[in-house]
N, C-alpha and C positions, 0 to 999 in steps of 0.2 A: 444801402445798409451801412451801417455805424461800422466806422473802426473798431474792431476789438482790442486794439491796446489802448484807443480812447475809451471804449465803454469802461476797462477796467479801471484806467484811472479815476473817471468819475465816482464808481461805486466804491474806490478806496476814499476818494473827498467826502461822498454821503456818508461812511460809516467813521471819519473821523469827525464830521460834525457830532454826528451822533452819540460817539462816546463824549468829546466835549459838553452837550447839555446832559450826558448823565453824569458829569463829573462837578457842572456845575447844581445840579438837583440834589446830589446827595453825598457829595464831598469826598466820596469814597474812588479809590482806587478798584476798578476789575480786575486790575492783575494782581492785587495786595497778595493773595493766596499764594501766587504761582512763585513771585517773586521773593515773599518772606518777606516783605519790608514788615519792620516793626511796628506795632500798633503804639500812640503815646501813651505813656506811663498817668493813670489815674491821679488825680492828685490830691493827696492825703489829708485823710481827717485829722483831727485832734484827736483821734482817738487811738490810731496807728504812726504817727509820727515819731518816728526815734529822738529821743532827746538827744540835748547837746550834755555831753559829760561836762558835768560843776563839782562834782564833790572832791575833797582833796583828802576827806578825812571820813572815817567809821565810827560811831557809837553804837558798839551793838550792848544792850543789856538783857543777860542770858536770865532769866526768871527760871532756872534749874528744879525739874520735879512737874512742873507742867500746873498753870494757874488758871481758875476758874473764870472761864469767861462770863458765866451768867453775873459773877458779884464782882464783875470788873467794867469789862466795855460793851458790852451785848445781853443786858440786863433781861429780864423777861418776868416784870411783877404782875400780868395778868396768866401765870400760867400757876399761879398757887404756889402755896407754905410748900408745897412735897417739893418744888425747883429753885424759888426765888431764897426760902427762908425767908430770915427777918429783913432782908433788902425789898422794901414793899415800895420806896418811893426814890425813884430813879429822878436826877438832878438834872435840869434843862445847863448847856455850855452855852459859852458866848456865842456858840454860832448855830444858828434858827435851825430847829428840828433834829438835832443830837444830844440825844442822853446817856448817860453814861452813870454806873454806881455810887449811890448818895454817900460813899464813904470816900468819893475821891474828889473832893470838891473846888481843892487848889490845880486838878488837872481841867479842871472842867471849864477853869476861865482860861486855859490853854489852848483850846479845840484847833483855835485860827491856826494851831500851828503845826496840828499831825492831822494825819487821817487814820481810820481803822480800818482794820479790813479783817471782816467779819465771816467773810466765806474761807476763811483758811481751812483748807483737810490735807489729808493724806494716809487714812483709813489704819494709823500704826498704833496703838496703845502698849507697847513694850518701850520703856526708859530708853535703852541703848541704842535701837532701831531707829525709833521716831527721832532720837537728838542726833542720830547719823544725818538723817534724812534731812532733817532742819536746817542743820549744821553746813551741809556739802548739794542739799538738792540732786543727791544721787541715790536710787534704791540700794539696799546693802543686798547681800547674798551672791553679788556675780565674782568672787575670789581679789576682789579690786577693795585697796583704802582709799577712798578719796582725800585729799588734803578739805579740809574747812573753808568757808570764806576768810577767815582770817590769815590762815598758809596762804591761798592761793594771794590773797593782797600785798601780804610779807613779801611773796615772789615778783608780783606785776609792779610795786612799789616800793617793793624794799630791794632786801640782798640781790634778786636776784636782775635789776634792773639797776645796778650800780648808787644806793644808799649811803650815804654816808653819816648820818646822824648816829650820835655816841647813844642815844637811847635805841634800843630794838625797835622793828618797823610794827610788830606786834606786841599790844602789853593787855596780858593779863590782870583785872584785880578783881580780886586777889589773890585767888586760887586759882590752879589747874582744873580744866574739866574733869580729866582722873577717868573718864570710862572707856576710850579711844583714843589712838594714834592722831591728834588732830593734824598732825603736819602731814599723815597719809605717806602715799609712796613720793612725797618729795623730798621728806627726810630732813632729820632735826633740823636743819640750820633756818627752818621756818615755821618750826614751833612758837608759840606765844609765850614770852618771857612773864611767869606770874612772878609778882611781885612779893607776894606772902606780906606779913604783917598787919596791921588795922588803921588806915588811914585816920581813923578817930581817935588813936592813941593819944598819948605824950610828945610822941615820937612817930615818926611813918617809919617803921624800920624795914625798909626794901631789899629782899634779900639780894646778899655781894655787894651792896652799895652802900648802904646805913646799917652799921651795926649798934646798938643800944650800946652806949655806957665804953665807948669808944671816939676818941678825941681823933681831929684829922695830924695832930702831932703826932699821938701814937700809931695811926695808919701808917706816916709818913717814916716812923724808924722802927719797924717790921719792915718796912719795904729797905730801907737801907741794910738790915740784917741778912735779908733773905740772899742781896746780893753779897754782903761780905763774906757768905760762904757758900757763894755758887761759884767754885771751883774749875769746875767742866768749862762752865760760860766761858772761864778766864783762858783755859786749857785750849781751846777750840774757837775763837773770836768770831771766825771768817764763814763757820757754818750756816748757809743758808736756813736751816732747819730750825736754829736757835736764833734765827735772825727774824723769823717770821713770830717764834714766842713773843721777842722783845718788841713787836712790832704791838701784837695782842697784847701784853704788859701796861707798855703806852699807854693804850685808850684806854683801858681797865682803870689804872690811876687817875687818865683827865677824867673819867668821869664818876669814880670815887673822890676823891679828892678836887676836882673844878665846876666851874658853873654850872653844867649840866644837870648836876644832880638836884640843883634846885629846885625845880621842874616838880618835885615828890613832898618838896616843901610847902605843907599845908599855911605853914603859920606867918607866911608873907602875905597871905589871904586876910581881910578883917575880919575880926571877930561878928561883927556885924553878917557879912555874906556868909558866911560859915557857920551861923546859926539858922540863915535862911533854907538852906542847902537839907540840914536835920543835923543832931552832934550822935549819929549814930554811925555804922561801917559803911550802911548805902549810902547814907546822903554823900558822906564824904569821899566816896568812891564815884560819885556823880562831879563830885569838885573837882576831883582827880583828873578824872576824865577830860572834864575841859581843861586843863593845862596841859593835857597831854597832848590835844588836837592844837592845842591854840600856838605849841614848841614847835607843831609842823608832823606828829606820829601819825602814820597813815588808817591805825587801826586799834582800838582799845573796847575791851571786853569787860562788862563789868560782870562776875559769877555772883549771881544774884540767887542763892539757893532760899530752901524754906517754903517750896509751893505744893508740894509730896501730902496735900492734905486729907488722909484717906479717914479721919476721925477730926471732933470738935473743930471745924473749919471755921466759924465763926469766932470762935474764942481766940484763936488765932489773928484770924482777919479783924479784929479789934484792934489787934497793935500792928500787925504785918501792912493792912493798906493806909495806915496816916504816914508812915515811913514810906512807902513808894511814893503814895502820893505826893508827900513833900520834896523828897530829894528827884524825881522825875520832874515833876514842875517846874520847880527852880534849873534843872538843869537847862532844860528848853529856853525859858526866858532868859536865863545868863549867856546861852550861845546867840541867842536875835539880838542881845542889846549888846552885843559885842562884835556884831555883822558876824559873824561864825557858821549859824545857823545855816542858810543860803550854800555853803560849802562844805557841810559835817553831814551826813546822814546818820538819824537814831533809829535804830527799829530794835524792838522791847516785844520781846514775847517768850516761850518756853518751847518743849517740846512736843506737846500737844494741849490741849484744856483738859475738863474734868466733868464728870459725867453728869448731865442735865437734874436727873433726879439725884434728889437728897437719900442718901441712907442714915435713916433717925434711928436703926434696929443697935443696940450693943453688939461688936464693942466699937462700935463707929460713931455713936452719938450724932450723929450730922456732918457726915462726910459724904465725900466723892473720889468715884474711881477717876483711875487713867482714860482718857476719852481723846483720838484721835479722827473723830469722823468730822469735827467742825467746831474751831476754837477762833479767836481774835489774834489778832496782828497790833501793835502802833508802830507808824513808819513817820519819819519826818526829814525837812531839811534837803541839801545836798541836792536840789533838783524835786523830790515829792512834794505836791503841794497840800495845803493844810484842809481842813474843814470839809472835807470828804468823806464817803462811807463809800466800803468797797464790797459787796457782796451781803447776803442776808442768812438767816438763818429761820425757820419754821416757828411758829410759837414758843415751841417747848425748847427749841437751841439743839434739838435733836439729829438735825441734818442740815445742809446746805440747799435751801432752794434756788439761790439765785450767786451768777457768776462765781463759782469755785476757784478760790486762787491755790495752786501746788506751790509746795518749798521751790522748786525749779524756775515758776515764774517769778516768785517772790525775790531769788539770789540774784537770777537772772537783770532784773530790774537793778538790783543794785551795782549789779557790775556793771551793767551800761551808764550808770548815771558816774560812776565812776572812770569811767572810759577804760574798761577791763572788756573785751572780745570776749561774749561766752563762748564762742566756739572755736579760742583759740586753743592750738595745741601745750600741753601741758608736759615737759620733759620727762621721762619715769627710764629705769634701769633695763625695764624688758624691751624697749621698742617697739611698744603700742601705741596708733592712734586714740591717745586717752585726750579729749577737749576738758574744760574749765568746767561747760555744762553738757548737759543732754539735750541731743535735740530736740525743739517743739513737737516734732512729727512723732518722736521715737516713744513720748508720753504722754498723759491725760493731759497735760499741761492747757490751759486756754489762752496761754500771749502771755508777755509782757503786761506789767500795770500801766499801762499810756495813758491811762482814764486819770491818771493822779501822780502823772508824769510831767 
C-alpha cells in the first residue's frame, strides 16, 4: 500500500499541473474573485477619452432672447412654409454633407472650424430659467445661486487663483446680463466687468477707463487734486486700511492712464480688418474679443441680444443674420490665422431656440415662441474639433431624436478642455458641498462631448 503522505503529495503535483494548463487555456486567474485582484482597465475609445486641457481662453457669445434654430444651423426646408418660411434653400459648407441657412453664407465656408450640436435641450422655455440653466448647468429652484461659467472661470483662472492682469479675468461686452446674480454665491469680486459703450463708436468708451472728451492730462490733474486734498491720507500715513486703497489707486491709474488700456483700442486695428469684422456693435465686439484673448483674459462674453423674435422674424432676420454672419465668421478666421483658435474656445448660442412652427396669425405676422425642448449649439476651438454634427432633430425640429446634449454636458465639456475639475469643490459662506458641476449620475445628462473632443 502507497504512502499516504506520498499519495498526498502526488495529488497536490496533479492538481497544480492542472491549474497550470487552465491557466495557460484561459489566462484567467481561479482565485481572481477570492483575491480581488483587479481586472485591467479597458482601453479607451475615442469616444470616452478625457482630453488634454488646451484652451487658455473663452469666447462665449450670448445670442440673448433665444435664436431660431430652424433659420440658423438646423435648417428644415422639406417640412413646409408653416416651419421653414422663406428659408426654402439651405447652403451646402465647405465641409461634405452640412447645411446650414442660406442667410449665413460667410459661416458656411467656416464649417472646418466648429461643429454644431443640434440635440441641445433641456425642456425650460421661461428667459430666466433656461439662461440660469445655460448659463451655470445647474437646475434653478433648490434655494442655491450658482455662479456662471464665466465666475466660476474668474475663480479657477483669475482672482481666485492668484491673477494678476490690470484688465479683469472676466469681461463683459458690452452689457451686463441684468437678469441674475451671475457671480452666484461666490460673490462680486467674480462678476463680469461689462464694459458699457459701443465698440463701433468714435471712441470705445469703456466704462472707468476711457471717458469721452477727457484727456489723460486732465485724468492726470484730478488725480493730483484729489490727493492735494486728501487730508486724512496725510493725517494717518502708516494705516494699513489706506494703504490697501493706495494700493487699488495704483492699478486703477496703470490701467487708466498705461498700456493696458490699449487692449479696447479699436483703431490700432486697420481699417481694412475692421471692416471685415462688420462696422456695427457685434462685429466689433467680435474684434474686441480677440484682443482680449490674444492680452492673455481668460474669459470674454459678448451680450449679443435681439433674438426675443416673437413677431416679423424674417423682417428682422434680414439685417439681424448678415451681421452675425459676418462678424462670427471673421472672428473664427482671425483667431486660426493667428494660431489663437487651437487655444480659445467659442461656443454661440442663447437660451433656448424658438418654436418650430411659424405663427403667421396677427399680431405675430410670422414669429416664434420661446422653445426649449431642442435648439442648436456652435462650439469651436480650444480642444473641439470642427466639421462635426452633434445630435439631430426630427423633421419638423420638434424634438431630439438622436444623442440629447444637457447645459451640464455642454459646460462640463468646456471646463475640462479648459482644465477646470467639474467636480471640484466650489467655496460658498454656508459650508456646503456645492461642486463647479452636477454629477453625470445625479442628471439626464449623456457624457461629456468626447465625440468632438
Amino acid at each position: 500500500m502507497m504512502n499516504p503522505q506520498l499519495m498526498s503529495s502526488i495529488w497536490v503535483r496533479r492538481f497544480l499541473v492542472l491549474l497550470l494548463a487552465l491557466l495557460c487555456i484561459t489566462g484567467r486567474s481561479v482565485w481572481a474573485d477570492e483575491v480581488k485582484t483587479p481586472a485591467p482597465s479597458p482601453t479607451p475609445t475615442p469616444a470616452t477619452v478625457k482630453p488634454k486641457a488646451r484652451a487658455k481662453s473663452v469666447i462665449q457669445i450670448w445670442l440673448w432672447g433665444g435664436p431660431s434654430q430652424l433659420d440658423t444651423f438646423d435648417p428644415k426646408p422639406e417640412a413646409g412654409s408653416a416651419y421653414c418660411g422663406p428659408y426654402t434653400k439651405p447652403i451646402a459648407t465647405n465641409v461634405k454633407g452640412i447645411q446650414i441657412c442660406e442667410m449665413l453664407p460667410l459661416l458656411a465656408q467656416q464649417a472646418d472650424k466648429y461643429s454644431l450640436i443640434r440635440g441641445m435641450t433641456h425642456g425650460n422655455s421661461g428667459h430666466e430659467t433656461a439662461a440660469y440653466m445655460m448659463l451655470t448647468g445647474h437646475k434653478p429652484g433648490d434655494g442655491i445661486v450658482y455662479p456662471t461659467v464665466a465666475a466660476i472661470t474668474s475663480y479657477f483662472k483669475g482672482y481666485g487663483h492668484g491673477y494678476k492682469g490690470l484688465i479683469p479675468p472676466s469681461i463683459m461686452l458690452t452689457d451686463g446680463l441684468g437678469r441674475f446674480a451671475e457671480e452666484g454665491f461666490l460673490g462680486p469680486l467674480y462678476k463680469s466687468f461689462a464694459t458699457g459703450g459701443d465698440p463701433n463708436g468714435k471712441q470705445f468708451t469703456v466704462e472707468g477707463v476711457i471717458t469721452a472728451g477727457i484727456s489723460d492730462q486732465r485724468q492726470s490733474n484730478r488725480r493730483q487734486l484729489l490727493h492735494s486734498i486728501d487730508a486724512l491720507n496725510k493725517a494717518i500715513p502708516a494705516n494699513p486700511d489706506f494703504a490697501a486703497l493706495d494700493q487699488g489707486e495704483n492699478k486703477a491709474y496703470e490701467l487708466i492712464l498705461g498700456d493696458a488700456r490699449k487692449v479696447f483700442d479699436l483703431s490700432l486695428e486697420s481699417d481694412a480688418l475692421r471692416d471685415k469684422y462688420g462696422r456695427n456693435r457685434f462685429g466689433q465686439s467680435c474684434l474686441a474679443a480677440r484682443r482680449l484673448v490674444e492680452s492673455g483674459v481668460p474669459y470674454v462674453t459678448i451680450n449679443y441680444g435681439g433674438w426675443d423674435n416673437h413677431e416679423q422674424i424674417f423682417e428682422t432676420f434680414r439685417r439681424k443674420l448678415p451681421e452675425f454672419d459676418q462678424g462670427l465668421a471673421m472672428l473664427l478666421q482671425d483667431l486660426s490665422d493667428r494660431h489663437l483658435l487651437d487655444t480659445t474656445v467659442v461656443w454661440c448660442c442663447g437660451e433656448f431656440g424658438r418654436t418650430p412652427k411659424i405663427d403667421w396669425d396677427a399680431p405675430w405676422n410670422g414669429g416664434r415662441g420661446h422653445f426649449g425642448n431642442a435648439f442648436s449649439v456652435l462650439v469651436a476651438g480650444g480642444g473641439f474639433k470642427g466639421g462635426q454634427i452633434v445630435g439631430a432633430t426630427d423633421a419638423k425640429g420638434e424634438k431630439v431624436i438622436e444623442r440629447p446634449v444637457y447645459p451640464q454636458d455642454l459646460i462640463g465639456s468646456i471646463f475640462e478642455l479648459m482644465g477646470i475639475d467639474p467636480d471640484a469643490k466650489l467655496p460658498n459662506t454656508r459650508g456646503l458641498d456645492l461642486k463647479v458641476m452636477p454629477s453625470l449620475e445625479s442628471g439626464p445628462g449623456h457624457g461629456r462631448l468626447y465625440e468632438i473632443m
